[in-house]
C-alpha positions, 0 to 999 in steps of 0.5 A: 458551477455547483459549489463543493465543501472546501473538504471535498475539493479535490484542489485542496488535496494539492501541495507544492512538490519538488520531483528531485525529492522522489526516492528512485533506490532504497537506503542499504539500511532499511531503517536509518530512514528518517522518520517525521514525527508529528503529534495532533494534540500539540501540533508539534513536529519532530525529525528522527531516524525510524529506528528512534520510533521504540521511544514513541511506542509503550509496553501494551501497544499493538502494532498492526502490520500488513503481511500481504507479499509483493508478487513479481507481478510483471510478465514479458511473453511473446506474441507472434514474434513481438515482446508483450507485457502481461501485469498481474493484478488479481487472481480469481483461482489456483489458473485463472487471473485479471490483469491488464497488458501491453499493447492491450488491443492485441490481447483478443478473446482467445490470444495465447502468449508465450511465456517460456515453457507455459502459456498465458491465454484470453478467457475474456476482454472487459474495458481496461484489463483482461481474464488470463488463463496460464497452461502448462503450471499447476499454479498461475504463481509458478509462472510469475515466481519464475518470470516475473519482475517486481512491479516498481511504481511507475514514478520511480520509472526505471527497470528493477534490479536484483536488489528490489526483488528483496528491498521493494518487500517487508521483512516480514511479507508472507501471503503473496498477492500484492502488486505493490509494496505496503510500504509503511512497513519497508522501513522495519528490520528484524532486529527493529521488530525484535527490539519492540516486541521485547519492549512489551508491543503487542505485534499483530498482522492483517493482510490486504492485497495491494492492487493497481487501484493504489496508483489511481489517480483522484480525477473527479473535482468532488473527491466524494464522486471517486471509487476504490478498486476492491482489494482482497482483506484478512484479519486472523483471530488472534489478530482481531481477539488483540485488538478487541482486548486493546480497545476495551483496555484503553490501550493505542493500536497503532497501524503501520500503513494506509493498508492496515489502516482500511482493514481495520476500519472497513472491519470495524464497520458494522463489524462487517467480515473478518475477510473478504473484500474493500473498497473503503475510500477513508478522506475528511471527515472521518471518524477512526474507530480502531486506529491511534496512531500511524506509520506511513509513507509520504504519498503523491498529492491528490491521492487517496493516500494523501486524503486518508492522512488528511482524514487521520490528522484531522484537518486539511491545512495542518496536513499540508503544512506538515507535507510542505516542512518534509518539501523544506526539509528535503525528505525522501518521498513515495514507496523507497521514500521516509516515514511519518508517524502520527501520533 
């Protein structure tokens, strides 16, 4: 058998996890999560509450936050008599979509599915997902603003409730297109943002449209025989001008989420477009050009997101021993789950 770089071995992306620890409903207050801190230079551990994060950031930091918005991206239709499940995961126009369905074989070219007064038809069939066309709307979001469901992840693997349509959705979403949460950023309230802005943060957006490849799950033992589903990017001027002045002033940009995180990098990457679209797979080694600091959530072992807070810690054994004291320490994980600043 050929030999993988310890780094690349995916076996090495593993830890010991404790499925009670899954957080399935999110806290009434968004930010009395806990918040594991944990400094690189020191190897040192701290446990706070999120609001407490203002002690760690400083007048001339730039927060990044992704302000991409969780579409109800779920559909329940009708197909000669029987409940179907269409799940939207990227629109090519104002009509047209890709997603996948339930039971996909019954989805032929030229399937329409009745969804209340509107109908979803097949353009086209590719391998695991289709191209849908919506009738009777003059926006394919109209249809799923009006009959869709929040589309939970499936570990948490229950129906949504009226109460996810506002809590699985940061304070501050604006441009519909995600198909789930940025969830780094669910832990923010207003009153948290206005707190840091006042302390002389700069705050700044990206957007990155989170698709269904989040959930993907690593399965090539050679992590670096793994690919990303492209996801859909943009940096605003102002946004990209801020970060610019930072870098050359020496000043932190710190990225709340593995979302900003690969904006920023896939951007600083031979300074490649202000938008368009990446499939930027961050896992060890890696050299962070833009990004000093991180604010993410806990993620499922072997995945990417895992890997991308491997890179960013900067070694394997110390992220899983960091992962292993929130298993001890009982925290909350995944998209409802606590955070984890990196300094």
């Amino acid at each position: 058998m050929k030999s993988i770089p310890r780094i690349y071995d995916l076996k090495e992306y593993d830890y010991r996890f404790d499925e009670s620890l899954i957080a399935k409903y999110p806290l009434k207050e968004r930010d009395l999560s806990r918040l594991l801190v944990y400094n690189r230079k020191t190897d040192r551990l701290e446990h706070r509450l999120f609001r407490d994060l203002v002690e760690y950031l400083s007048a001339g930091d730039v927060l990044v936050l992704n302000d991409s918005r969780v579409l109800k991206a779920r559909i329940v239709g009708r197909l000669g008599g029987r409940e179907v499940e269409v799940f939207f995961t990227r629109r090519l126009d104002n009509l047209t979509f890709e997603g996948m369905g339930k039971p996909l074989r019954r989805f032929k070219k030229g399937t329409v599915i009745e969804v209340g007064e509107y109908a979803i038809e097949v353009l086209e069939v590719l391998p695991g997902k289709r191209v849908y066309r919506v009738h009777g709307a003059n926006d394919l979001l109209e249809v799923f603003q009006k009959y869709g469901k929040v589309p939970l992840p499936p570990y948490i693997d229950r129906e949504p409730t009226r109460e996810d349509e506002a809590m699985y959705q940061t304070v501050y979403a604006r441009k519909e297109g995600s198909v789930a949460a940025p969830t780094a950023g669910l832990h923010f309230t207003p009153g948290l943002l206005e707190r840091i802005g006042k302390m002389g943060v700069r705050i700044v957006y990206v957007t990155l449209h989170v698709g269904p490849g989040t959930f993907k799950p690593v399965q090539m033992r050679d992590i670096r025989e793994h690919t990303l589903d492209a996801e859909y990017y943009e940096i605003p001027d102002e946004t990209a001008m801020e970060i610019l002045k930072a870098r050359g002033e020496g000043r932190r940009v710190v990225a709340v989420g593995t979302t900003a995180v690969r904006t920023l990098e896939h951007w600083a990457l031979d300074e490649r477009p202000r938008r368009g679209w990446t499939d930027l797979f961050i896992h060890p080694p890696y050299e962070f050009r833009v990004v000093d600091a991180l604010i993410t959530n806990f993620h499922l072992p072997r995945s990417t997101l895992y890997m991308l807070v491997a890179a960013f810690i900067g070694d394997i054994d110390r992220t899983r021993r960091v992962y292993e004291v929130a298993v001890e320490e009982r925290y909350r994980f995944y998209s409802y789950g606590d955070a984890m600043l990196i300094l």
